[in-house]
Every structure is written in structure tokens, then in C-alpha cells.
C-alpha positions in Angstrom: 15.0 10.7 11.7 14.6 14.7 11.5 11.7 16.9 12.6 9.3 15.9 10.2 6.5 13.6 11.4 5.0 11.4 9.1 1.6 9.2 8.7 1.6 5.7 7.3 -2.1 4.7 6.5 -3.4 1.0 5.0 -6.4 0.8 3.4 -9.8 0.8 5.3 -10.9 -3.0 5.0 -15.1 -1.9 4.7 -13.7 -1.1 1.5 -13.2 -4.9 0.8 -16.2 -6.2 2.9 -18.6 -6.9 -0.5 -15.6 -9.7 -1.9 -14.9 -11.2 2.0 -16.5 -14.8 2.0 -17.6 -14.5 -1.4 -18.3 -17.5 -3.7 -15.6 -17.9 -6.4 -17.8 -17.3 -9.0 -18.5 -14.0 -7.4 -14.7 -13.1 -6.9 -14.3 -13.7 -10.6 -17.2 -11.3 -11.9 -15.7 -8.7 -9.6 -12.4 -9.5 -11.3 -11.1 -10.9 -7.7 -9.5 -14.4 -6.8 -8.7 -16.0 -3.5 -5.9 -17.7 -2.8 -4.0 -19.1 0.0 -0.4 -17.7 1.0 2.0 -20.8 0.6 4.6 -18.6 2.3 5.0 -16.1 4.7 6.6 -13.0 3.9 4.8 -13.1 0.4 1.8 -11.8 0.7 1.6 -8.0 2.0 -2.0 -7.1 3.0 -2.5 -3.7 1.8 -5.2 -3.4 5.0 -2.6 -4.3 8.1 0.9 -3.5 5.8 2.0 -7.1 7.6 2.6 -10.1 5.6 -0.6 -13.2 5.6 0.4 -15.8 7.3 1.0 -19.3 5.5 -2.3 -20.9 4.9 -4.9 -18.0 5.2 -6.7 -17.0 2.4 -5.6 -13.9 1.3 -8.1 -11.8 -2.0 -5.9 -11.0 -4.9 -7.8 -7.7 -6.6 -7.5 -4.6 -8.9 -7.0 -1.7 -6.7 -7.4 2.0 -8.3 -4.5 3.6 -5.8 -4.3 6.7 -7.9 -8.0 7.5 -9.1 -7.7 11.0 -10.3 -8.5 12.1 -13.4 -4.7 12.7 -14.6 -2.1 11.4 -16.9 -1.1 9.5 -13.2 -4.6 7.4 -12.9 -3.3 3.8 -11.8 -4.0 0.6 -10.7 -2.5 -2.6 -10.1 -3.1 -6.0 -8.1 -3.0 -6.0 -4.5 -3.8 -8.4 -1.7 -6.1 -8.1 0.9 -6.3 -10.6 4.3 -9.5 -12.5 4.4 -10.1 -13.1 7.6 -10.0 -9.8 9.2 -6.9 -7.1 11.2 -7.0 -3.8 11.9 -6.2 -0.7 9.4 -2.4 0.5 9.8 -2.4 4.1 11.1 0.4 4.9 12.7 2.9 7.8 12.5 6.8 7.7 12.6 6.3 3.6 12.1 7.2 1.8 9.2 4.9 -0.8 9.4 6.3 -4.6 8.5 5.3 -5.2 5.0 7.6 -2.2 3.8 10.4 -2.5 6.4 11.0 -6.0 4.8 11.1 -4.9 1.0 12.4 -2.5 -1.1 10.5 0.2 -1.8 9.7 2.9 -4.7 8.3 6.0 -3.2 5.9 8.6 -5.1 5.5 12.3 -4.3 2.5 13.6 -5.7 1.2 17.3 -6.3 -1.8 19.4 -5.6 -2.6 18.5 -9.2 -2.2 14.4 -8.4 1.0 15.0 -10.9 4.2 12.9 -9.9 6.7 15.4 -9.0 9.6 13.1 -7.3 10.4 9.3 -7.1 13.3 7.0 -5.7 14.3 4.1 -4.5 15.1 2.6 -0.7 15.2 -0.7 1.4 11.9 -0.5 3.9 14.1 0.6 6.9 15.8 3.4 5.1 12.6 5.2 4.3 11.9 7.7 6.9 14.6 9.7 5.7 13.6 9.3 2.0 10.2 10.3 3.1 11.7 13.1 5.2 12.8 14.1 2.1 10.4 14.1 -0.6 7.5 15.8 2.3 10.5 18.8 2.7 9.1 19.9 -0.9 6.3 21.9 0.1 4.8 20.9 -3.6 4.1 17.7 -2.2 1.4 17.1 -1.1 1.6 13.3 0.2 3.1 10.4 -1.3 2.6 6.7 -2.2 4.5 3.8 -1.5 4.7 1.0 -4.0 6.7 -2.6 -3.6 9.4 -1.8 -6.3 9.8 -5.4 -7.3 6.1 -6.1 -8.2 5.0 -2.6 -8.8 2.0 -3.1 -6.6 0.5 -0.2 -4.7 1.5 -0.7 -0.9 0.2 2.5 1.4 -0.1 6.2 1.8 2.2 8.4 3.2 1.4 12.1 4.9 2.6 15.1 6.7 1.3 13.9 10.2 
């Protein structure tokens, strides 16, 4: 890896805390399920970017990971651990969810516009980020599991 430091950031799980425990009626009107992870790695928590361990419940939810107002606006299913972990903020660490998979990696403008995207297996990407936060356009990126298409983290200048 080069010069340039880079921040890897899950999502904060007091975003999830109204669906945690809920009854499944609930989950549903929300548009959320739970289900438990019959394998482990198979489910990536988008909170600890680790997989759930087999038999914890794990929420299956719409998450809006691109919610400006642009041509770019997205969403897509993601899973979230049940039963609790700490937020993944680390920098220079590619966290164990993405190291494991192959990964499709988003640059996105001041503008929220796409402006560069490729392909890599989790351990090549700090290079491929390395690259894409070179382009001073960029203004942070997003990385997505390239087989599913889900949303998996955020990616900064640190």
C-alpha cells in the first residue's frame, strides 16, 4: 500500500435499534425480516463488516446507501446482526466481510454522481482504493459485494 490512508466505516447500529427484538409482524410493516444464518461466511453485517455466526438471527432490510437526490439514489437489501457488535471504523484495515468477497468499488463526486468503478477480490482493494481516492474529483467511495449487489461500507480519505 502507497501513501494514501484510507477510512473503512460500517454503519452506526442506533440506526437499526427501532427493528432489534421486534415482533415479526412489526419487521414486516417496516419491510424487514429476521432470519437466522444457516452458514457462516453468508451473512455480512453491514454494522461490524464480519460475517453472523451460524444460528444468530441476523435482520434482512432495505437500506437507502445512496440517498441523494441524483440519477445515483439507491437501495438494496442488507443484513444487520441482531444481537449487538461494535461499528467498523478503522483505517488502512479491510475489515473481514470484504477481504473474503469480491468487491465492486464506487467513486462518487461532489455532485453524489458515479465518476469511476471496478472490480477486485477483498485483499486486493487497498490499492484499488488507492486508486480511485488519487482522483481528487472523488470525493469518497462505496463498496458493494459484486455478486449480490448489496451495499457493504463506506470508504474515505482518512
Amino acid at each position: 500500500m502507497g501513501t494514501m490512508n484510507f477510512r473503512i466505516q460500517g454503519l452506526r447500529r442506533d440506526a437499526f435499534a427501532h427493528l432489534i427484538d421486534q415482533s415479526p409482524d412489526v419487521l414486516r410493516r417496516c419491510g424487514a425480516e429476521r432470519i437466522i444464518a444457516d452458514s457462516s461466511p453468508g451473512y455480512p453485517d453491514r454494522v461490524t463488516l464480519d460475517d453472523v455466526p451460524a444460528g444468530e438471527a441476523v435482520l434482512l432490510l432495505n437500506h437507502v446507501h445512496q440517498p441523494a437526490d441524483t440519477p445515483f439514489r439507491a437501495s438494496h437489501a442488507i443484513f444487520v446482526r441482531e444481537s449487538g457488535g461494535e461499528t467498523f471504523d478503522e483505517v488502512n484495515v479491510i475489515p473481514p466481510a470484504l477481504a473474503r468477497r469480491l468487491i465492486a468499488l464506487r467513486a462518487f463526486d461532489s455532485r453524489h454522481h458515479m465518476i469511476d468503478a471496478d472490480i477486485t477480490p477483498g485483499t486486493e482493494l487497498p490499492s484499488l482504493i488507492e486508486r480511485m481516492l488519487a482522483n481528487t474529483g472523488a470525493r469518497y467511495l462505496q463498496a458493494h459485494y459484486a455478486k449480490w449487489g448489496c451495499y457493504a461500507a463506506r470508504v474515505d480519505r482518512a
